[in-house]
C-alpha positions, -999 to +999 in steps of 0.1 A: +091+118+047+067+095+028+038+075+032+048+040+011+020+018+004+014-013-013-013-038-015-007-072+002+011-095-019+010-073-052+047-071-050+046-108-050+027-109-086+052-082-097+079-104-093+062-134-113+072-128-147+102-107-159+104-067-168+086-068-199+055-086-185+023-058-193+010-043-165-025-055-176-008-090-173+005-085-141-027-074-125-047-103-137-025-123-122-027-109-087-065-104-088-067-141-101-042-160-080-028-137-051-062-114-039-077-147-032-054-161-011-052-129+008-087-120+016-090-157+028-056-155+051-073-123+065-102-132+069-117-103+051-153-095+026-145-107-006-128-091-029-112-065-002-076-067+004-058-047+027-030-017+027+001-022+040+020+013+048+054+024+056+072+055+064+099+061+039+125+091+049+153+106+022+182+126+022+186+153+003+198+139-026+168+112-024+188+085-013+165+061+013+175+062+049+145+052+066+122+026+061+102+013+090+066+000+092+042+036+096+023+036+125-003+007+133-023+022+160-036+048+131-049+013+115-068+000+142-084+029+159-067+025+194-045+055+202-028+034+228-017+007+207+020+004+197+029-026+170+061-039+181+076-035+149+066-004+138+083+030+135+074+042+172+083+013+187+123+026+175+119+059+171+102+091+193+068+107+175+083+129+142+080+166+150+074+196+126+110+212+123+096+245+125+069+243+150+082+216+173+048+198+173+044+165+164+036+160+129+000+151+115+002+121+101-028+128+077-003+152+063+024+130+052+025+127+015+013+098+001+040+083-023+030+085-060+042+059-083+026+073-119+057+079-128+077+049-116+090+022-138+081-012-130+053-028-106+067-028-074+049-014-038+019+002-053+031+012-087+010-020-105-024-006-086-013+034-096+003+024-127-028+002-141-059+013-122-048+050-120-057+050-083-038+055-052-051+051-012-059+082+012-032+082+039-035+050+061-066+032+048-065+004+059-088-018+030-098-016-007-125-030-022-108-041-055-140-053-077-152-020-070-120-004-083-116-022-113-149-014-126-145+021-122-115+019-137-128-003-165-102-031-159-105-072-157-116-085-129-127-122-124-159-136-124-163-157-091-188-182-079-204-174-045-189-201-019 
């Protein structure tokens, strides 16, 4: 099992342009255009756009058989909260095949696109930036990552 993760809309600039498209490229484009859009629709400090996560689950020979939303209550801080869509909502807590206990959740590998080809999920922010979220955080800050990264990020005028 795998923690998935991707950047709101970032997928979205990923698909803009065709394979070739720099990533450099690609991420001006999402923290031009699509970051915007989203820290307004969220409501959000500028600049900060959240993390989406999902539980990914392979078989053996790494095919995918399970990809649900991860769990939402982790997000918001209420331990009794249950998004309607998300993998508890379908399926009973994971457990630890050799313990029995339910699994930690803060344990879960985080998946690591450095090496994947493409832009998709996460892979632009890894890929580019060289940076990748700690389980289930929930927001990033992405002025503040792209200057320690040394990356482009825009200039914008105070509303």
């Amino acid at each position: 099992m795998t923690l998935d993760w991707t950047l709101d809309l970032a997928a979205r600039a990923a698909t803009v342009r065709d394979f070739r498209t720099e990533l450099g490229d690609l991420w001006r484009h999402y923290v031009d255009y699509e970051a915007p859009r989203v820290t307004a629709a969220c409501h959000l400090p500028a600049d900060t756009v959240p993390i989406r996560w999902y539980v990914r689950g392979q078989d053996k020979w790494g095919a995918i058989v399970l990809s649900e939303v991860a769990p939402q209550q982790f997000l918001t801080g209420d331990a009794d909260q249950a998004a309607e869509d998300d993998i508890l909502a379908h399926y009973e807590m994971p457990t630890n095949v050799g313990t029995g206990q339910p699994i930690n959740w803060l344990r879960v590998p985080v998946a690591d696109y450095s090496r994947v080809r493409g832009a998709a999920g996460g892979a632009l922010v890894q890929r580019h930036l060289g940076w990748r979220p700690a389980a289930f955080q929930a927001t990033v800050n992405l002025r503040k990552l792209a200057l320690l990264a040394g990356v482009y990020y825009p200039e914008r005028q105070a509303a």
